[in-house]
Structures are given as C-alpha cells and as structure tokens.
Phi, psi and omega in degrees: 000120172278122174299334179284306169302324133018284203278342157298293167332273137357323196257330211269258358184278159315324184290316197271322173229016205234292187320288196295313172304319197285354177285320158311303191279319162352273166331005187243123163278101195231091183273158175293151168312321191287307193272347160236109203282001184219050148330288182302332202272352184261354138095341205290342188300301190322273175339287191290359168281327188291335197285308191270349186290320161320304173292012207230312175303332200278304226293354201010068180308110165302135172092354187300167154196160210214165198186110181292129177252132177204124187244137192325116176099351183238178188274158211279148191227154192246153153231129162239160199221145196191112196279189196291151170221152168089175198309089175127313230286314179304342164284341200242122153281028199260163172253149167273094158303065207288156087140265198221184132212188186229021154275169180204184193301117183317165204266354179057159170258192198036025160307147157315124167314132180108317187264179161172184203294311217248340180261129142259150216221102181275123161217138185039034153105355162246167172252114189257147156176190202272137149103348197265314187269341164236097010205019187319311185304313176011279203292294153343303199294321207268348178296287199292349176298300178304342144326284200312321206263319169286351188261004187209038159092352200270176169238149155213163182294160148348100195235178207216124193233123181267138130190107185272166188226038185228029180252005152279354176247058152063024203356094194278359181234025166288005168288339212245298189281322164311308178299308180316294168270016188310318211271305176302324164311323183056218196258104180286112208245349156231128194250102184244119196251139159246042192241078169218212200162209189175173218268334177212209162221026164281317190209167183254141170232159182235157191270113189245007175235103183244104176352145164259190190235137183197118191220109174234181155267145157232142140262123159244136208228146160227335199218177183256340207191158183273150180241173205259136184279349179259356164272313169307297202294145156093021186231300207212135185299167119287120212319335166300317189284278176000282139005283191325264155358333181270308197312316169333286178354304210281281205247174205245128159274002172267329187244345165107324208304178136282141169246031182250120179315298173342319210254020193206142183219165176271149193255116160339121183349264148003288168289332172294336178270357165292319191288308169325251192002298169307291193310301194314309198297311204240076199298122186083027243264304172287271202329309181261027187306275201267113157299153190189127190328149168295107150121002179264133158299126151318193171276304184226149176291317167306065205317284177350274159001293181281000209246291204282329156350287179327282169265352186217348208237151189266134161221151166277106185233141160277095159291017200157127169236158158216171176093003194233126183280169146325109186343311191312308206266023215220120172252168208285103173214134176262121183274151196272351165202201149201106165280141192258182101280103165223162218218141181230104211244144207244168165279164210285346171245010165305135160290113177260350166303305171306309159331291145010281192292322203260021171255312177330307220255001170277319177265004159251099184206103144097056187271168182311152156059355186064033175285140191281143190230121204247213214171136144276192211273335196064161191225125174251126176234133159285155167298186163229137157205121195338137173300162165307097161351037208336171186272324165274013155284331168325302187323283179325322193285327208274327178308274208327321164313280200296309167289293245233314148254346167074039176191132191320151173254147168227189194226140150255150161283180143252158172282333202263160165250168153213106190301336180283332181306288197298352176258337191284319187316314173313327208257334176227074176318314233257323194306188182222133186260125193214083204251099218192176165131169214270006161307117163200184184307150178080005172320292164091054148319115197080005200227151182331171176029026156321117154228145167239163174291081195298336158332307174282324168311309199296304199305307155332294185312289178347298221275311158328289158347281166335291173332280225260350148313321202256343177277313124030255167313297248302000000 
C-alpha cells in the first residue's frame, strides 16, 4: 500500500466530496425516534438514510452494495456490504463491522449568532451544525478509508458497514436487527466503531471503556388530585421531601457516592494505568472536558481521580420532573405528586438489569407515610469494556500514529454509552475492537454548536485505512 498516496486521497477526498454531502446532510432534521413520537410520519430518519445511501451508490465501489433494512415498527437501518480486496484478503472469513449512525439529538436553543442546528456553516476548519460530528461524518469516514486502500495498492477483509438511526434513543431496536442479519454478517473478527473520540486532536485515540446504564421515572402520589396548601400542608407530606428522602437511599447527597453494591465494580488493573497514561499525555485531559462557571469546584482536585468519577465509577443524575409547574406558573398547591426522571450511569462491567432491580427495589420498599411510589418500565444498556489489543492491531495504530499524526495513540474511558459496543462485544466475544472518531473538545455534542474538526475527521479516516489494511496482512 502506498500509504502517502492514502493519505492524499482521503484529505483530496474530504474536501472535495465528502464536505458538500455531509453539509447536506446536516440540513435534514432527522431527530432520534425517542425525542420524536411521529418519526415515521415526518419522514426525516428515511430521508438521511435515502442521502447517504445515494452518496455512498454514486462512489460505485465495485461489488458493494447497499440496502436499507426495515423491520416493522422500527426505524430504519442502512447496510452496506462491499466485499474483500486485494493480495491475501480472501482467505479469511471474517467480516470487518464498521460502524456509525445517523439520527441525532433534538437541535436545542442557544446556538452562536450565524449557527444552527439545521444550517451548516464551515468556519475555521469545523463544520458546525446538529449531527456533522454524532454521529453523521461516519459513514463518509469508513466509505472513504476503503476508498483509499482499493485506489492505492491496500487490501481489506469483507467489510459491513451498520448505520442505524436509534442510537441517541439508546438503540432499542438493534437488537432486533442484529438477530435479523446475524447469518449475513458471518463471522466478525473486527468491529471499527465511530461514535467516539479523545482527549485532544493531537493524537488517535481509542475508547476502550464504555459507561452502562440505567434510566427509569419513579413517581410518588399522596393525593389523587392538588389541594390548596394552606388547608393541606402539615396535614398530607409533601410528595417532593418524601422524593428527597427516598434519593438518599441511592446516593450519598454530600459526596455523590452510590451506596447500592449492584451499581458498583473494582476498576481493572489494566485501566487504571491506562487512565495514568491519558492524563499524563493530555494534561486537562477530564478537567477541562466541561465548560463551567468561575468558582465551581469540581468533584475532586485530582484528574486521575475525576477520570475513574467519569469512566468507571456509577453516578446519578436527575434529567427530568414532572408534577412541578413553572414559578411562574405555580399557585399556593400541595401537588398530588412529583415524578424524578433518572439517569444512572453504571460502570462498564455493571450488571445493568441488576442494577435496575436493585435501585427499584431500594425505592419502593418501606416508603415514608405509605405514599404510593408507581415506576415506568425502565431502560437498562450495557457497558462496554474492550479485549486485550492484539499484537498487529498494536502494530497498525503505532504505524497510523506515527505517519498520519506524528504523536503516540492512547486509549481513554467515556462517561457516555453506545449500547452497541456492549451487544456486539457479547455476540463476537473473540473480535478486536476499534472504538474511535472525530469527538473531541469543544465538539459539544448533543449541545448548541455541534461542530466536527474536519482536519481530524480525514486523519481519523486515514487511521482506518490503516486499520483495515493490517487486519487484512496480519
């Protein structure tokens, strides 16, 4: 493989055809199904799929072929399948598994005067809008690596390009597709995922840890209907303190901790001296993850520290109430409830149905006043956390590093999930993991002024390239 011409191609590549489609795609509000209950009838998951399924048919990969897959009741999943090339490639029956999706975040308010969600706007070297860096660029990134490698002498195994459109609404239905093409996928010996990211834009890095999951409502009711609070109160509790009170149970409210065993693991060798490594390489590597107001104190003074916070250690956040009107909107009323929303984020080898069971079964159990404590169904997703690196996958990254960024690749957790990593990990135990992509600071993913680094995006695609070049020989 000539590697330069590779790496020409690929930067040649982005610029010229890969920029003006994802600049397209932008423009498609294609929200996830969890945030739009009349998806199908608004037509946009279809839309950004019919888009790239276009750019991707125009490029005419001999032998590819591509296929919107849809199974009743669920959103729509795109496959491309683009069989093996080059010297060698054809002995091995393993499939290469790429990949992304394409829905995205509802578009929020407070975008930077110029931007939005829905406009794309390249300034100074990103491209901002909903959707170009989580998780749109993907699809691009793994066409064109493959691109790269048949126009310049490379080889790769079969590979299979995933790019579902449920995966900001915790992708409830890959599971269901996964059983559905398990016999066409065949036997998967690499998995290269691109909804990640790192610590800088300096060097590539891989995601070798991924937070799990846990999300339910819990409600609590004293009344069927509200009562004027000065007839009520110091009469019927309020359904809030009551709320207050349970959450203790869960959490420590001075420190944060979890006190439920179910939610908590010993953190792996292997990842703590990985977790040293980042920090050392990216100094602020956590710390300066989040913008934050002048005078908030972090969790702890210590990065390490705030790194396994992050990545490995189980927290709690309330996202969401209902039952509480607006100030504005608020009359003297003892409210008939208070629903929490919470979101639990587990360590990557937590059990999360046990986890589940055991926050349920802490908070309806012996509640204050005998106030009815009622539940939705909950959503439990596994963690992910990564095989041991083989040795010419090493090889490869230390090439791809060394040509393509000129600095060591490291490895990091996320804070964050991608449900797929942990079903795939279950279903091809024996594969190698290439958990990666163009997320890095300031992306601001899910949040006003989503932009990605196109710079980085190319070099990431390179870093593929490689990848699937070394899988290939090996």
């Amino acid at each position: 493989m000539d590697r330069t011409a590779v790496n020409t191609f690929v930067r040649q590549q982005w610029e010229s055809a890969v920029l003006p489609s994802l600049c397209r795609l932008v423009e498609i509000p294609a929200v996830s199904g969890g945030f739009d209950s009349d998806w199908e009838a608004n037509g946009h998951l279809d839309a950004v799929v019919e888009h790239v399924r276009s750019w991707i048919e125009a490029r005419g990969i001999a032998g590819a072929s591509t296929e919107v897959v849809r199974l009743p009741g669920r959103s729509p999943l795109l496959l491309v399948d683009v069989p093996a090339h080059g010297d060698g490639s054809a002995e091995s029956a393993e499939t290469v598994l790429l990949y992304g999706h394409l829905d995205k975040q509802p578009p929020m308010e407070g975008w930077s005067e110029g931007f939005g969600p829905w406009t794309p706007v390249v300034h100074e070297g990103r491209l901002y809008g909903r959707g170009a860096v989580d998780d749109g660029y993907s699809g691009y990134a793994a066409v064109t690596a493959i691109e790269a490698l048949r126009a310049h002498g490379g080889a790769h195994q079969r590979c299979v390009l995933l790019l579902e459109t449920g995966e900001e609404s915790g992708s409830p239905d890959l599971p269901a597709y996964l059983d559905h093409l398990s016999e066409r996928l065949g036997r998967v010996g690499l998995v290269v995922c691109l909804d990640s990211g790192g610590g800088d834009y300096e060097r590539l890095w891989l995601t070798t840890s991924l937070r799990g999951m846990v999300q339910l409502n819990v409600t609590v009711r004293v009344l069927e209907a509200g009562q004027h609070s000065g007839a009520a109160s110091g009469l019927v509790p309020d359904s809030f303190r009551i709320a207050r009170r349970l959450l203790d149970r869960l959490e420590d409210p001075d420190t944060g901790r979890i006190l439920l065993p179910e939610l908590t693991v010993r953190v792996p060798e292997n990842r703590l001296a990985e977790v040293r490594a980042g920090v050392e390489a990216a100094p602020g590597l956590v710390r300066g993850s989040v913008p934050r107001p002048e005078g908030l104190r972090l969790m702890h003074e210590d990065e390490v520290e705030l790194a396994l916070n992050n990545w490995w250690r189980p927290t709690l956040t309330v996202i969401g109430a209902e039952g509480l009107p607006c100030p504005e909107d608020a009359g003297n009323v003892l409210r008939s409830h208070t629903t929490l929303d919470l979101s639990f984020r587990l360590p990557p080898t937590a059990d999360p149905h046990a986890a589940l069971r055991a926050v349920r079964a802490a908070l309806e159990a012996d509640v204050p006043y005998g106030a009815r404590v009622e539940f939705d169904d909950g959503e439990a997703g596994q963690g992910f956390n990564a095989p041991e690196t083989a040795p010419w996958l090493s090889a490869a990254l230390d090439r791809a590093s060394s040509e393509v960024f000129g600095a060591e690749w490291r490895t990091m957790g996320l804070g964050g999930s991608i449900p797929f990593m942990g079903l795939l990990h279950e279903r091809y135990p024996g594969a190698q993991f290439v958990v990666t992509g163009a997320l890095g600071p300031h992306s601001n993913a899910h949040v006003p002024d989503e932009s990605l680094d196109l710079a980085y995006a190319a070099r990431v695609t390179s870093a593929v390239a490689y990848v699937l070049e070394a899988h290939a020989r090996r």
